[in-house]
C-alpha positions as CSV (number, residue, x, y, z in Angstrom):
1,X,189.5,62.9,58.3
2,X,190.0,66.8,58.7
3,X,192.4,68.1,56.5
4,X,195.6,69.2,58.6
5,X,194.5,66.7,61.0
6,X,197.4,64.1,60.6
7,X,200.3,67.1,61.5
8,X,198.2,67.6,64.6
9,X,198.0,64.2,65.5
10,X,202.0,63.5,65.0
11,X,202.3,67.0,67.4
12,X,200.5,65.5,70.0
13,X,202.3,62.6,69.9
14,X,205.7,64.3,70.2
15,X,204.1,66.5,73.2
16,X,202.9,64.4,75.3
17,X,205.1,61.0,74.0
18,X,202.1,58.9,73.3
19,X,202.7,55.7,71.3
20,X,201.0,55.9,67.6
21,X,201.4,52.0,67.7
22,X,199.4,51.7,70.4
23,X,197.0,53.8,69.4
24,X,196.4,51.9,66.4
25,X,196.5,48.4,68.7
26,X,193.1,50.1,70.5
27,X,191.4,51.2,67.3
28,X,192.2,47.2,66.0
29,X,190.6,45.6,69.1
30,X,187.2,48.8,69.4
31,X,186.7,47.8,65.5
32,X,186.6,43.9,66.6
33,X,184.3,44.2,69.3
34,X,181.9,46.8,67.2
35,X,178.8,45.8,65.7
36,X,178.1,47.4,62.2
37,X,175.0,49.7,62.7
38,X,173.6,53.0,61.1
39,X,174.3,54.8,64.0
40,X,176.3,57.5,61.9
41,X,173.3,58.3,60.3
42,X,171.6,58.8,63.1
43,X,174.4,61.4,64.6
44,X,174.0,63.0,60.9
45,X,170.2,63.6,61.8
46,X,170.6,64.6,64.7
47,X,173.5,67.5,64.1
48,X,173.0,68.1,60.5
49,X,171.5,72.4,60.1
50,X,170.6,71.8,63.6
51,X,171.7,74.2,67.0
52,X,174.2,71.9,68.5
53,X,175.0,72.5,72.9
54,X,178.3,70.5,74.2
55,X,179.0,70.4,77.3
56,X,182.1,69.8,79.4
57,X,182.6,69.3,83.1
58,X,184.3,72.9,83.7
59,X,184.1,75.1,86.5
60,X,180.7,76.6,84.8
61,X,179.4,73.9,84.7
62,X,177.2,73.8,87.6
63,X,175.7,77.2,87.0
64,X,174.8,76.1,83.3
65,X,172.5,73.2,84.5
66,X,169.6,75.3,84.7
67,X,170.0,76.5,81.2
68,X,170.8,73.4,79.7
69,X,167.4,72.4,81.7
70,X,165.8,74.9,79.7
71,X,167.2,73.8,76.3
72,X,166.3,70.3,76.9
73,X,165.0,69.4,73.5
74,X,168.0,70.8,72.3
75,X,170.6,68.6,70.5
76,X,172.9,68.2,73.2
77,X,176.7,66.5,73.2
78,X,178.0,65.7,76.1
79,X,181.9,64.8,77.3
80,X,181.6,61.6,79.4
81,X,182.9,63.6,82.9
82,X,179.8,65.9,82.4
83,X,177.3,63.1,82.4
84,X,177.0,62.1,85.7
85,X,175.9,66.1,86.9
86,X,173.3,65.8,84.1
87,X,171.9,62.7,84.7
88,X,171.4,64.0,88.3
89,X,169.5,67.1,86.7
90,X,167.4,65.0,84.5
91,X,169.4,66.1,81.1
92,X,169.8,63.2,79.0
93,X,172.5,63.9,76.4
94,X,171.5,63.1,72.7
95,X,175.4,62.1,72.4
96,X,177.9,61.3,74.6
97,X,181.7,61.4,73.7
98,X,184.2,59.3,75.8
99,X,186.9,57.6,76.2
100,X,185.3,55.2,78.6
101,X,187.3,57.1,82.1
102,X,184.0,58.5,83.2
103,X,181.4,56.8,85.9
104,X,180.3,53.0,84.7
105,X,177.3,53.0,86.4
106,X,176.2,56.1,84.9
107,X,177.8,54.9,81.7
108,X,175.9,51.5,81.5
109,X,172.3,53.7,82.8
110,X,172.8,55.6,80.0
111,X,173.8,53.0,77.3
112,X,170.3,51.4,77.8
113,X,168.7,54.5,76.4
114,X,168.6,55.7,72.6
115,X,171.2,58.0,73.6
116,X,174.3,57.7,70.9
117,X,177.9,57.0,72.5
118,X,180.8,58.2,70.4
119,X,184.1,56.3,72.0
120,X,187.5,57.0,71.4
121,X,190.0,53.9,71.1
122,X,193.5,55.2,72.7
123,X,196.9,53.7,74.4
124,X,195.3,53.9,77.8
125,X,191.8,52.1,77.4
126,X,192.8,48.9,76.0
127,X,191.4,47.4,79.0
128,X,188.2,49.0,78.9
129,X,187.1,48.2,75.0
130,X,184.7,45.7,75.9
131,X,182.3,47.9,78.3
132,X,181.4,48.9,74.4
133,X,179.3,45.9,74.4
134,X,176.9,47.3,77.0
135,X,176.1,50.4,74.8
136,X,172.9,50.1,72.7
137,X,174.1,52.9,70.2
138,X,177.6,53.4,69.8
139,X,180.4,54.1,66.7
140,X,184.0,54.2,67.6
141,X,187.0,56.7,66.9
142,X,190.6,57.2,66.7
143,X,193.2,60.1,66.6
144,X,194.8,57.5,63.8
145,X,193.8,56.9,60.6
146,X,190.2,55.7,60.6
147,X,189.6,52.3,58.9
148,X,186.6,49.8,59.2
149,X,184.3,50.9,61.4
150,X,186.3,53.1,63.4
151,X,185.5,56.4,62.4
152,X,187.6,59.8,63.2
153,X,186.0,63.5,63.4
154,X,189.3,65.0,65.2
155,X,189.9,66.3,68.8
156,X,191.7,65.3,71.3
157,X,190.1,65.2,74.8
158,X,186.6,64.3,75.3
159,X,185.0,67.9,75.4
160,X,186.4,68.8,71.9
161,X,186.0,65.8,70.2
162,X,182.3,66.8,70.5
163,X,182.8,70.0,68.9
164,X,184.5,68.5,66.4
165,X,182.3,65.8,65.7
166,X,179.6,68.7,65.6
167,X,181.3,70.1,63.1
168,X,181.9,67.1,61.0
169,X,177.7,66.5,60.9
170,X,177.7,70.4,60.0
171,X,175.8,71.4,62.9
172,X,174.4,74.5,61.9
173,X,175.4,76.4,65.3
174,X,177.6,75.1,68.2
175,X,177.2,76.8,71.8
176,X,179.7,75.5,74.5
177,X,178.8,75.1,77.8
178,X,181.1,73.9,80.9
179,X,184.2,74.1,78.5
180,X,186.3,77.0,80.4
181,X,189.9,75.0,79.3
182,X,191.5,77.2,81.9
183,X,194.0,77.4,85.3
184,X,191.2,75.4,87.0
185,X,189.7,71.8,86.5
186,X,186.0,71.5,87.3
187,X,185.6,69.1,90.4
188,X,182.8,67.2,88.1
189,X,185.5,66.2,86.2
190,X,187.0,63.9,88.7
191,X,190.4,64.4,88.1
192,X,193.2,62.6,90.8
193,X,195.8,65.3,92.1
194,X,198.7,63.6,91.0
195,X,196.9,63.8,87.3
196,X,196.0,67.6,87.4
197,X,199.3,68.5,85.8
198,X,198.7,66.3,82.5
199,X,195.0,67.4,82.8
200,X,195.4,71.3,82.5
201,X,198.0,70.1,79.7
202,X,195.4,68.3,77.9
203,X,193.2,71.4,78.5
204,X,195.1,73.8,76.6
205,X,195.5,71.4,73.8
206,X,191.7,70.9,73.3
207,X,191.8,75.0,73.3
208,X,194.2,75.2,70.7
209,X,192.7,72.3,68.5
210,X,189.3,74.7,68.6
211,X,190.9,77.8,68.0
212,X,192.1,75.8,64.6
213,X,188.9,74.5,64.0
214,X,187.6,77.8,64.1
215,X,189.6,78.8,61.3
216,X,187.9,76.8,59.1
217,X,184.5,75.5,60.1
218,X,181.3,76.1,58.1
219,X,178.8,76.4,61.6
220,X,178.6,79.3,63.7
221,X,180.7,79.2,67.1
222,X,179.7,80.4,70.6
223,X,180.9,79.8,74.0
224,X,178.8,80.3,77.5
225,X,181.9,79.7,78.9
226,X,185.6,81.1,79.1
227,X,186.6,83.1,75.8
228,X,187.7,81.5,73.4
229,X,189.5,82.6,70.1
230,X,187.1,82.2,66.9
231,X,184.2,81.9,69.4
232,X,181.6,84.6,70.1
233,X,182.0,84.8,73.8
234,X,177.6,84.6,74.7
235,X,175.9,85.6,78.1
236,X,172.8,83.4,79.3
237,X,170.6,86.0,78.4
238,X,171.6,85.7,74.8
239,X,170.9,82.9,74.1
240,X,167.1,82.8,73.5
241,X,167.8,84.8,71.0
242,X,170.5,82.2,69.6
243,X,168.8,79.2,69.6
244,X,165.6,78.9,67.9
């Protein structure tokens, strides 16, 4: 676990008055239903001194698709809510990190392919543990202490979870795309109205979590998207020179 995380953890559960019991319930019932696997060592391959993209359903993200197009062979994470808009494009994401709120059909399309799916045990997807067993390639995580198989990288929502599992792997660079974590909620993201308030909360959470990590990190950090502190804030143009 990342060292600080646990004082992190305990904030968010005083902020937004989550239940660390139940937290721990879901990571019980994901580390049931797992299968063991080297799939960890296959993240490990694919991240380790390697140029790492992830990618979050932001506002930017639709003008990023032809980029991402570009960098296709590219390691490439993924936050469940992009996945859909990539699929559509023809990306397929290396890893996808979710919490299992995104879209099924794309999720169980996906989870046939060699495609890795990182999924975070919470409260609030008890009821959706077992859609695990559709996924080919798959580890699980917690905000909690990991245990068994359940593994965790820290993070909180599904976009920086990725960078921080990117980190973890010591990715040797990590370039953001789609993650603006502003005023505005990216209509990829499918977020309900009467949940945009918790969202933009949850938002500037993730922010602050990778503002921390930033603090600390070994691998290079760099954002297409909105500016973020401990990031080198990159234009498209750039990043040719970036990625090689």
């Amino acid at each position: 676990m990342v060292l600080g995380w646990k004082k992190r953890y305990n904030e968010i559960l005083k902020e937004f008055k989550y239940a660390g019991k139940k937290d721990k319930e879901s990571a019980i019932i994901l580390n049931s239903i797992l299968k063991k696997t080297k799939t960890d060592k296959r993240i490990s391959a694919l991240i380790k001194g390697n140029t790492v993209l992830v990618v979050g359903s932001g506002p930017s993200l639709s003008s990023a698709i032809p980029k991402l197009k570009k960098y296709e062979k590219t390691v490439t994470i993924a936050a469940d809510s992009s996945m859909k808009l990539l699929v559509e494009n023809k990306i397929m994401p290396d890893i996808i990190v979710t919490d299992l709120d995104g879209d099924k059909k794309t999720l169980e399309k996906i989870g046939k392919t060699k495609s890795v799916f990182v999924v975070h045990a919470h409260g609030d997807n008890i009821g959706e543990l077992r859609f695990v067993k559709r996924l080919r390639n798959c580890i699980g995580t917690t905000q909690s202490a990991p245990f068994g198989k359940i593994k965790n990288f820290g993070g909180f929502t599904d976009g920086d979870r990725g960078v921080f599992l990117a980190n973890h792997f010591q990715a040797e660079k990590i370039i953001l795309f789609g993650m603006d974590f502003g005023k505005r909620i990216g209509r990829h993201s499918e977020t309900k109205r009467k949940d945009r308030k918790i969202k933009l909360k949850k938002l500037k959470k993730g922010r602050e979590l990778l503002e921390w990590l930033s603090t600390f990190t070994k691998s290079e950090l760099f954002t297409t998207s909105e500016s973020i502190k401990g990031f080198k804030k990159i234009s498209y143009k750039e990043l040719d020179i970036i990625i090689t």
